[in-house]
C-alpha positions as CSV (number, residue, x, y, z in Angstrom):
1,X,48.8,183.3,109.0
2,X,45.8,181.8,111.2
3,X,45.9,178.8,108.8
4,X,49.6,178.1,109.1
5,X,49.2,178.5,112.8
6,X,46.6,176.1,113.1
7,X,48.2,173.5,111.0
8,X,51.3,174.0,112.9
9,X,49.1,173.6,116.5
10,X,48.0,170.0,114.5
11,X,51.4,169.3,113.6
12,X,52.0,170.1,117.3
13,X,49.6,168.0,118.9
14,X,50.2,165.0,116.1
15,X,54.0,164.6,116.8
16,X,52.9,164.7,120.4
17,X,50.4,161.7,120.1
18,X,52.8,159.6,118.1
19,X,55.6,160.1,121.1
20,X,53.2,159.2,123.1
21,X,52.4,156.4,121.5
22,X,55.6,154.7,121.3
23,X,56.3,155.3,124.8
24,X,53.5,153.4,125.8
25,X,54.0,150.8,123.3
26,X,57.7,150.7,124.4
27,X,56.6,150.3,128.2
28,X,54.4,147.5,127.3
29,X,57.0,145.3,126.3
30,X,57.9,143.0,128.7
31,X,61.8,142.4,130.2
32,X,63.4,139.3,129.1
33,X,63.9,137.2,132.0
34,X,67.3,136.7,133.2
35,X,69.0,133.3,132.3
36,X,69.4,130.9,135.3
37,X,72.2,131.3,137.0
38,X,72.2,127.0,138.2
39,X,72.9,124.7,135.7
40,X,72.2,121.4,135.5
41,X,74.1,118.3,133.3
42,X,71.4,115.7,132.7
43,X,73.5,112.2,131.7
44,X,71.8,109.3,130.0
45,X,74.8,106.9,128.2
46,X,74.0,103.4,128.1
47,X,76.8,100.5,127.4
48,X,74.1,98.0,128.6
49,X,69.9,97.9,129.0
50,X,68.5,101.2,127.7
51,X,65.7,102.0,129.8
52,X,62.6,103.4,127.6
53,X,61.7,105.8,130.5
54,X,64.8,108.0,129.9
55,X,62.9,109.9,127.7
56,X,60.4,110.9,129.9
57,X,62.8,111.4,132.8
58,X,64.7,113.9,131.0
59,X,61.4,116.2,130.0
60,X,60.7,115.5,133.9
61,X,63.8,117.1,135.0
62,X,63.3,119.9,132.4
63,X,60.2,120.9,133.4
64,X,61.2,120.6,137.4
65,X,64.4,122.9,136.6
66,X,61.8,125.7,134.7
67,X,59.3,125.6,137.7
68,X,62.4,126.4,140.0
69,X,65.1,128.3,138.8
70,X,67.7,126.2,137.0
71,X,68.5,125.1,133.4
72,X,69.0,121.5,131.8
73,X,71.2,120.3,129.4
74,X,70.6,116.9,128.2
75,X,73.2,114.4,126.6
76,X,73.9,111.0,126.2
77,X,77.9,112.2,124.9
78,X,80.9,111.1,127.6
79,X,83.3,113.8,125.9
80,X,80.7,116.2,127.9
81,X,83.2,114.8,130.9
82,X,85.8,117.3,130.7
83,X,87.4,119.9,133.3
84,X,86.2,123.0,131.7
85,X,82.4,121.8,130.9
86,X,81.7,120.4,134.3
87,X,82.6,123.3,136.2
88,X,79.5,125.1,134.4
89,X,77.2,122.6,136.1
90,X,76.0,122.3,139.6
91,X,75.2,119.1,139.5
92,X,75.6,116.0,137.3
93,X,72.5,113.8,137.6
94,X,73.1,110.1,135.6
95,X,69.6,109.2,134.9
96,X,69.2,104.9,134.5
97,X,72.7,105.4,132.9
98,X,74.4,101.3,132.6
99,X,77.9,99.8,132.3
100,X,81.2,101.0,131.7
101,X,80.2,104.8,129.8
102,X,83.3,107.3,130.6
103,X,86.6,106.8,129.6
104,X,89.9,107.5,131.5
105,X,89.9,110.9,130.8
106,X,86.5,111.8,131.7
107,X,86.7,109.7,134.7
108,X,89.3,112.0,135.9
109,X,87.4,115.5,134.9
110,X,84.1,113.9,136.8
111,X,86.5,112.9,139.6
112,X,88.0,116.2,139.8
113,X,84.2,118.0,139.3
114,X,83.7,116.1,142.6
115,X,86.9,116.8,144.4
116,X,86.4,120.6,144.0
117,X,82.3,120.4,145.4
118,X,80.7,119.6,142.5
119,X,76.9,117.6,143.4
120,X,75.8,114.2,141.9
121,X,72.6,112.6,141.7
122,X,72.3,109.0,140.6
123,X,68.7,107.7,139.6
124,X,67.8,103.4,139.4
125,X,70.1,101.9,137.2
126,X,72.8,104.7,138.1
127,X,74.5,101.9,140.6
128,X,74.4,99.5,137.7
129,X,76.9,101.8,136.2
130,X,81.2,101.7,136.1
131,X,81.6,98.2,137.8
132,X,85.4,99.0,137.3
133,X,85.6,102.4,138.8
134,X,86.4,101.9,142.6
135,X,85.6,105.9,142.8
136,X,82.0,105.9,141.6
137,X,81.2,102.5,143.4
138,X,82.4,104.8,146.5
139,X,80.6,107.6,145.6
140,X,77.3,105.9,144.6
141,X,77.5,103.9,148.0
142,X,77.0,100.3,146.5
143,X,75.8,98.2,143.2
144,X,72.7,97.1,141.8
145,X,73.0,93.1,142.2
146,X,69.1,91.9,141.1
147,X,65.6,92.9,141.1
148,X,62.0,91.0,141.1
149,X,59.7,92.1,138.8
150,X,57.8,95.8,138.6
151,X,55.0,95.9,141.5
152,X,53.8,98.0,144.0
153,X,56.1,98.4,147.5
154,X,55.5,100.4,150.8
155,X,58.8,103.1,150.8
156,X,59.1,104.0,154.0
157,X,60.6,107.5,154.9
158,X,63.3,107.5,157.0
159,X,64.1,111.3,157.2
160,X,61.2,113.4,156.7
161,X,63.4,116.6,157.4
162,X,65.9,116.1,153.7
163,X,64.8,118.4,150.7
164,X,64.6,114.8,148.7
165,X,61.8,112.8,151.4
166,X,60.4,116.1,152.9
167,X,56.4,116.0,152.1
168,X,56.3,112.6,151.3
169,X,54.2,110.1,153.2
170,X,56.2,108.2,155.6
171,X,54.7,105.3,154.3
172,X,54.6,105.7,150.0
173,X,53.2,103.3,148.3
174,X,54.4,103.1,144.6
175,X,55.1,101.3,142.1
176,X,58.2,100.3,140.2
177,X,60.9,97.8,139.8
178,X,62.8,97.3,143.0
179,X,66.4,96.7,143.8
180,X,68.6,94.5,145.5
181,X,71.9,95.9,146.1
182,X,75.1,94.5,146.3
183,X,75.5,95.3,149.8
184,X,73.9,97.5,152.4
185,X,75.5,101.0,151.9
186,X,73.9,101.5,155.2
187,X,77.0,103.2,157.7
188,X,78.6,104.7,154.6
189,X,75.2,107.2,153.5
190,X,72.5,108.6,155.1
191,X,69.7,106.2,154.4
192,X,66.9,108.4,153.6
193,X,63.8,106.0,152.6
194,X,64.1,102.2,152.9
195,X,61.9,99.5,151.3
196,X,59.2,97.0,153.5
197,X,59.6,93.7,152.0
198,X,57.1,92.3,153.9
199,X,54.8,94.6,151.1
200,X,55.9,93.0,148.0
201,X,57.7,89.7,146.5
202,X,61.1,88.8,145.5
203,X,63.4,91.2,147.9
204,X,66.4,89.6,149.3
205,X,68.0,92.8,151.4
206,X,65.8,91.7,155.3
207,X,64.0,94.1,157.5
208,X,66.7,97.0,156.2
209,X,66.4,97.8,152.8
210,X,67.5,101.3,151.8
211,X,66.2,102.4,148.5
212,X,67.2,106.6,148.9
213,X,70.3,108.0,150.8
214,X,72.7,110.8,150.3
215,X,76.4,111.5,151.0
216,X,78.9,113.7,151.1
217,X,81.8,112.5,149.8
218,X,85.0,114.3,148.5
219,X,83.8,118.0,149.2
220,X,81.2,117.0,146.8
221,X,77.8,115.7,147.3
222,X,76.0,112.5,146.1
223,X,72.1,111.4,146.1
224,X,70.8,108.9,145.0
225,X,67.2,107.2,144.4
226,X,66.7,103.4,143.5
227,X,63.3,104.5,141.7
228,X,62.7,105.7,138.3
229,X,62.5,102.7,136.4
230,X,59.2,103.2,134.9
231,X,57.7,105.4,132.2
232,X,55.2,106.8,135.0
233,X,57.1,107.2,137.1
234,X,58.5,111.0,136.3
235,X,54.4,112.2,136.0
236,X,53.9,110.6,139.5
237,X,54.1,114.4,141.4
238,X,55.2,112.6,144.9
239,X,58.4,111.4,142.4
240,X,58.8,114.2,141.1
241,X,59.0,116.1,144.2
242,X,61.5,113.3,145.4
243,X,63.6,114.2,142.2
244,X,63.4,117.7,142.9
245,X,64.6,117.7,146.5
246,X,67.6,115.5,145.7
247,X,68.7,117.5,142.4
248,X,68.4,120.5,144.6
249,X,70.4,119.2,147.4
250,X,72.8,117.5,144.9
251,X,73.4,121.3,143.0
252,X,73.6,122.6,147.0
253,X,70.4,125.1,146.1
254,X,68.7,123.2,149.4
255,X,70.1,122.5,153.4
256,X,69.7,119.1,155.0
257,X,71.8,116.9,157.3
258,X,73.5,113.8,154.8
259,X,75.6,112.5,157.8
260,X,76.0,108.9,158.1
């Protein structure tokens, strides 16, 4: 009997251990982190140049979207452009799209995505982009008309209070390839940065240049940068932080004033 009741006590104290040992191998597992709840539609057709830094602009956006709370899907596919599959997004950024790259259709579901608050953020060659669609030349603010070559340019900030310019120098020196536009969207945006000409060659815009404004427009909201034509440009961490603030204030996950 004593041997039966110390195995038993053994039995006792094993069965114990092993409980205990799965509750603290259970507690040591981590919690799966919640999906973000912000989405945002990266878009990258081309019917014209193809920029090489797409690429690289898209793992930019990536990474900016894990370091602060919001997902990234990434497509070069118009048939994205319906009713049901923009309303999952926050914001639609074109990144260096060109030409004429939605059909009628999707026109109208990106038209409607707007209409009902949806946030757009155009990036360089996003205003060489659907010459023949009066609503997106409104809602970009003009069209890309010419540009010198790549070279270095004073930007200087115009609003040092908007998510997109905050914490950048007010003079930024950089270097990429610089637009001329079509005409000055100034009076129709809120110019956020503007371009010194006086600091590099071939600009034809005068003494105001704006090369960063925002909008809203439709109940919706529209930014847009003329940078972003070069590779480097999305490992540059002032750009990036530029990107950032107007994603952020495009998908309405950051305040600031975009009044005319």
């Amino acid at each position: 009997m004593r041997t039966s009741a110390r195995a038993a006590v053994g039995l006792g104290a094993a069965l114990l251990g092993i409980a205990a040992a799965g509750l603290i191998a259970c507690a040591s597992v981590p919690e799966a982190k919640p999906e973000p709840r912000h989405r945002v539609l990266v878009f990258s057709k081309t019917a014209g140049f193809r920029h090489d830094s797409i690429p690289a602009g898209i793992t930019s956006i990536r990474s900016l979207g894990r370091a602060n709370g919001f997902s990234v899907s990434a497509t070069d596919d118009a048939s994205t452009f319906t009713r049901k599959r923009l309303r999952g997004f926050d914001a639609v950024v074109f990144l260096n799209t060109t030409g004429d790259i939605l059909g009628p259709a999707q026109q109208t579901a990106f038209r409607t995505y707007i209409r009902h608050g949806g946030g757009f953020a155009g990036i360089h060659s996003a205003t060489d982009t659907e010459y023949g669609w009066p609503f997106y030349g409104r809602l970009i603010g003009t069209r890309f008309r010419q540009h010198p070559a790549v070279q270095v340019a004073s930007v200087r900030v115009t609003d040092p209070k908007h998510p997109s310019t905050g914490g950048l120098p007010r003079r930024w020196a950089r270097r990429d390839e610089w637009y001329d536009f079509a005409s000055n969207p100034r009076g129709r945006v809120h110019v956020l940065a503007v371009l010194d000409e006086s600091t590099y060659s071939g600009g034809t815009m005068g003494a105001d240049h704006p090369i960063a404004w925002c909008r809203r427009f439709k109940n919706g909201r529209a930014w847009y940068t003329g940078g972003g034509h070069t590779i480097e440009s999305y490992s540059e961490p002032a750009f990036r932080r530029h990107l950032l603030g107007g994603i952020r204030w495009a998908a309405a996950l950051a305040k600031g004033a975009c009044r005319p």
